[in-house]
N, C-alpha and C positions, 0 to 999 in steps of 0.2 A: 713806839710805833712810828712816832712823827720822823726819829731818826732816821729807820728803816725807810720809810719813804723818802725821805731828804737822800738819802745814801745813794737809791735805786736813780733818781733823779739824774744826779751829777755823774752818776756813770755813764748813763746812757746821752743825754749830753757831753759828753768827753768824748763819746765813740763816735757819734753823730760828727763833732767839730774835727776830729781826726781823720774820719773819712772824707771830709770834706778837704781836707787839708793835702792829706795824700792822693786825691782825686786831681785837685788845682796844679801839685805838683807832677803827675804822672801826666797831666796832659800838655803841658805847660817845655817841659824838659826835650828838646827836641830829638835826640839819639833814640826816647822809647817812644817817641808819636808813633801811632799807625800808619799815619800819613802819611811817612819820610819811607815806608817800604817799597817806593818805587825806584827811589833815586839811590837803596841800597841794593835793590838784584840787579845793578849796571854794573855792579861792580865784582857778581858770580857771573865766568862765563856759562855756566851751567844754565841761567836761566835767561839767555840772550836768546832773541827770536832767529829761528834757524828758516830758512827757506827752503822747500825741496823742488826739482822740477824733475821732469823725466825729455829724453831726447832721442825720439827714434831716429837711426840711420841707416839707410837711406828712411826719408820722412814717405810711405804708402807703401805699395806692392810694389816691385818690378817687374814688366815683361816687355821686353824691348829687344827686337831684332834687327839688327843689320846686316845688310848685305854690300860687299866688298868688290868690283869687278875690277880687277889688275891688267893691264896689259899682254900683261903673258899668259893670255888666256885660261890665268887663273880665275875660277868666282870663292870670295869667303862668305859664307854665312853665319853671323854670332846670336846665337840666341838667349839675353839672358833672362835668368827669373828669379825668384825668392823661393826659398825655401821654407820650413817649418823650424830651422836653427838659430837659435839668438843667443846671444854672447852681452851679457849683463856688466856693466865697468861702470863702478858707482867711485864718484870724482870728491874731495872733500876740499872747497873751496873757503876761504869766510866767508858766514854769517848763511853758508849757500851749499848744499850738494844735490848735484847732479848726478840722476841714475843715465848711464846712458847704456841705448838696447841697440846692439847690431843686429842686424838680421842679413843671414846667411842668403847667399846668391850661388847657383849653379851657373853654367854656362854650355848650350850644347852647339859644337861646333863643328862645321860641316867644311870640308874644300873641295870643289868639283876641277878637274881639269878638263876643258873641251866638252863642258854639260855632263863628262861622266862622274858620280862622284867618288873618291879616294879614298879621305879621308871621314872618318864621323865619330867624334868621341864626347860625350858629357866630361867637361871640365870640372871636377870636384876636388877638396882635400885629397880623395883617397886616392886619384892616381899621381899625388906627387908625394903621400904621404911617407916618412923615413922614422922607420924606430927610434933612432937612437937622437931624435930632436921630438918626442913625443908632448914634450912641454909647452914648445911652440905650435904644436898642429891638434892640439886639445883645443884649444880656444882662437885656430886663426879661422877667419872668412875669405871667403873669396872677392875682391876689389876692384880688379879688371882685367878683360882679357879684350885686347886691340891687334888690329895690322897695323903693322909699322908699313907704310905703302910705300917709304923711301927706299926702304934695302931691299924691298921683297922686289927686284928686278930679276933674278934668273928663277927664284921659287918665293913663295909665302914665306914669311917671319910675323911669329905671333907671338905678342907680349900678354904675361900672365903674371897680374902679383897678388898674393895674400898677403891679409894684414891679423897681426896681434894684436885685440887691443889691451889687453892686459900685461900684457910688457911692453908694449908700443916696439911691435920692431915688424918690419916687412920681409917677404921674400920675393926675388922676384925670378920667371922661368920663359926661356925663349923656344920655341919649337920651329922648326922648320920643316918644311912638305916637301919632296918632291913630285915631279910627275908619276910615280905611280904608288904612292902614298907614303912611302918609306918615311916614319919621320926623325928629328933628329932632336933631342930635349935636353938643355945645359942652362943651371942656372944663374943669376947674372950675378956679382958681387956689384956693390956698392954703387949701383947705379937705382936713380928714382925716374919712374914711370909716372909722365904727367898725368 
């Protein structure tokens, strides 16, 4: 009996000094501390801190009208506004992406000659829109539409460009008025509209 208890003794002390042993050791060992798991997920970009922001463009609503009075007895008036269309372009930066939200802009544009008016049409995608570039007019907006008050000396010239932002590519379209509204629409190759 004395042995059995002798026996039971020294085992459980041996397990007891073991534990202890492999306790000293597993904390002691730097590569399995707990502790060091900070300075190894620096080295997964998976769990690098990511920032997200978002960026409305234009940043509020638009509604802004101008009126244009030319010499030749032309008046323009440009009205633009926002629409309900937004065009999402999420950007993947380091450590950073940005969702950025266009929102669609119409334009309604009037030309009067001698107080009578001419011309009057909402500037949208759809009256310039062309089947067979359906790619680009899926996702363009509308970005400006301006008098060019230099050229427009014998009739109006109106600059008009949409933009992609998903392929990043512009278009841009010139219209001209005459006096009795005729107008004339050709678009511009490889020139940029301040």
């Amino acid at each position: 009996m004395y042995f059995k208890n002798n026996v039971k003794g020294s085992v459980k002390r041996l397990l007891i000094v073991s534990v202890l042993l492999l306790s000293i050791v597993l904390c002691s060992v730097s590569e399995i501390r707990l502790d060091q798991q900070y300075n190894f997920s620096k080295e997964l970009p998976i769990l690098r801190d990511v920032t997200m922001s978002e960026i409305e463009i234009p940043e509020g609503l638009v509604d802004i009208e101008v009126d244009t009075l030319l010499t030749n007895d032309f008046r323009i008036n440009i009205h633009n506004m926002t629409t309900d269309q937004r065009i999402y372009h999420v950007e993947n930066k380091e450590n950073t992406v940005v969702k950025n939200i266009y929102k669609g802009i119409e334009a309604d544009l009037k030309i009067f000659y001698k107080r009578q008016l001419i011309f009057d049409q909402n500037i949208n995608k759809s009256f310039f829109k062309q089947q067979e570039e359906s790619s680009f007019w899926d996702k363009a907006i509308l970005q400006t539409v301006e008098v060019d008050e230099l050229k427009s000396i014998d009739k109006p010239l109106i600059w008009i460009r949409f933009y992609n932002p998903t392929l990043d590519v512009s278009k841009a379209y010139e219209i001209q008025v005459d006096s009795k509204g005729v107008y004339t629409l050709q678009i511009i190759d490889h020139t940029h509209i301040s």
